[in-house]
KOLZA-870933 format. One record per residue: x, y negated, z negated of N, C-alpha, C, O in turn; residue in three letters. Coordinates in steps of 0.05 Angstrom, whole numbers, plus 5000, padded with zeros to 4 digits. Layout:
<atoms>
XYZXYZXYZXYZALA;...
</atoms>
This chain:
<atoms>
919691946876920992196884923392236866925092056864UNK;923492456854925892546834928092616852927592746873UNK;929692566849932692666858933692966848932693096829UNK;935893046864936393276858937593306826938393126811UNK;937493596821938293646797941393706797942593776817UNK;942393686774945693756771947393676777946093476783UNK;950193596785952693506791952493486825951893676839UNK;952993226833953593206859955593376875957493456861UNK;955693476904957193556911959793316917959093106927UNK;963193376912964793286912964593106940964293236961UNK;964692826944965192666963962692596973962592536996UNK;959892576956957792476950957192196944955092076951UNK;959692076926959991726932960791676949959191516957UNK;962691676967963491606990961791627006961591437021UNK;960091817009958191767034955991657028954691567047UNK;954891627003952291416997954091206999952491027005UNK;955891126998957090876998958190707018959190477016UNK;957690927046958790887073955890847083955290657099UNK;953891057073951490897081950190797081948190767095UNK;951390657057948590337048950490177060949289967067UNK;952790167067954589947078952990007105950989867107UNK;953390157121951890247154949090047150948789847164UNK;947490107135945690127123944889717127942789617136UNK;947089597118946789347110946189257130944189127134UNK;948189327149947589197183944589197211943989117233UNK;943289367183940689307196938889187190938189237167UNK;937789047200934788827192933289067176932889297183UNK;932688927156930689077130929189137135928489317120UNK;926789057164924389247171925389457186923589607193UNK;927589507194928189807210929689947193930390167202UNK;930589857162932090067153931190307145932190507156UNK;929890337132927890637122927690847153928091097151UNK;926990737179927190867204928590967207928991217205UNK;930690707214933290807222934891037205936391207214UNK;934190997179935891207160934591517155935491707142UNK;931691497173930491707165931791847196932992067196UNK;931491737213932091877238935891927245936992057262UNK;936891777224939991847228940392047206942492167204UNK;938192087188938692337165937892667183938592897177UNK;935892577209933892837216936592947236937193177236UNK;937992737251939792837268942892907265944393007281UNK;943292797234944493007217944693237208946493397210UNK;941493267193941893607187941293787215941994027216UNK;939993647238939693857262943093887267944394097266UNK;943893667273947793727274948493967256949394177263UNK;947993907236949394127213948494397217949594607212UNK;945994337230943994677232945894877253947095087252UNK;945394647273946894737293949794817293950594987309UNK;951494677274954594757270954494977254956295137259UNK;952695057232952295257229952095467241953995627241UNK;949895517254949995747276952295837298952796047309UNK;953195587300955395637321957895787302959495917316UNK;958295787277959495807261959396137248961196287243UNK;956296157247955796487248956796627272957896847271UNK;956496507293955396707313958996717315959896947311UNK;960696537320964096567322963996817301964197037311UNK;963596797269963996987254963097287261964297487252UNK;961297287277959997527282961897747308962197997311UNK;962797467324964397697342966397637330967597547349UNK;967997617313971197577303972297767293971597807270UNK;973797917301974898227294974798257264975098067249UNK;974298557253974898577226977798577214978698767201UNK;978898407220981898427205981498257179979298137176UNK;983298247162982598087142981397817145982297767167UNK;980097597138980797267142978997187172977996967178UNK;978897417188978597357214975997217229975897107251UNK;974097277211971497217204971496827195970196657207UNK;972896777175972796547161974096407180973496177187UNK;976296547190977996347207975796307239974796107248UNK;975796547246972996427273971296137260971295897268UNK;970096247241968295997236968795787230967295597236UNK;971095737216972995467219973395347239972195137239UNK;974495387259975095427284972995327305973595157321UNK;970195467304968595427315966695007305965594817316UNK;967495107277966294907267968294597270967694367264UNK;970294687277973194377285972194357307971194137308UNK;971894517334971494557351968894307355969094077364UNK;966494447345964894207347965093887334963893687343UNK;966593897317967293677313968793507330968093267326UNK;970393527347972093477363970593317385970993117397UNK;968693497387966093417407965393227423965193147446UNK;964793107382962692757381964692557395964092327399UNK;
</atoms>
């Protein structure tokens, strides 16, 4: 399988690098699992901080900024969460 094309997004070593360390701590017949099912409940996280992130933007008054700042907001918000 080819890897993506072009320049990594910024702070792309750090996290391949946090997760082969994570990564180490598991017995070698569960790692491929384990990394496939902590990658799936990642991007559903992200999907979901996303949307929560539109939908803040969507009611957020038209004043300048007001929009970006809802979705910031919304998206700390969930973070706070975990």
């Amino acid at each position: 399988m080819a890897g993506p094309t072009g320049r990594a997004p910024r702070g792309t070593r750090a996290l391949v690098t946090t997760i082969m360390e994570a990564l180490d701590g598991i017995p070698e017949v569960s790692r491929k699992s384990a990394f496939r099912h902590a990658s799936a409940t990642v991007r559903d996280k992200l999907i979901v901080q996303s949307e929560r992130a539109k939908a803040a933007a969507r009611r957020a008054s038209g004043a300048p900024g007001a929009k970006r700042a809802a979705a910031a907001a919304a998206i700390a918000r969930a973070s706070r969460r975990r």
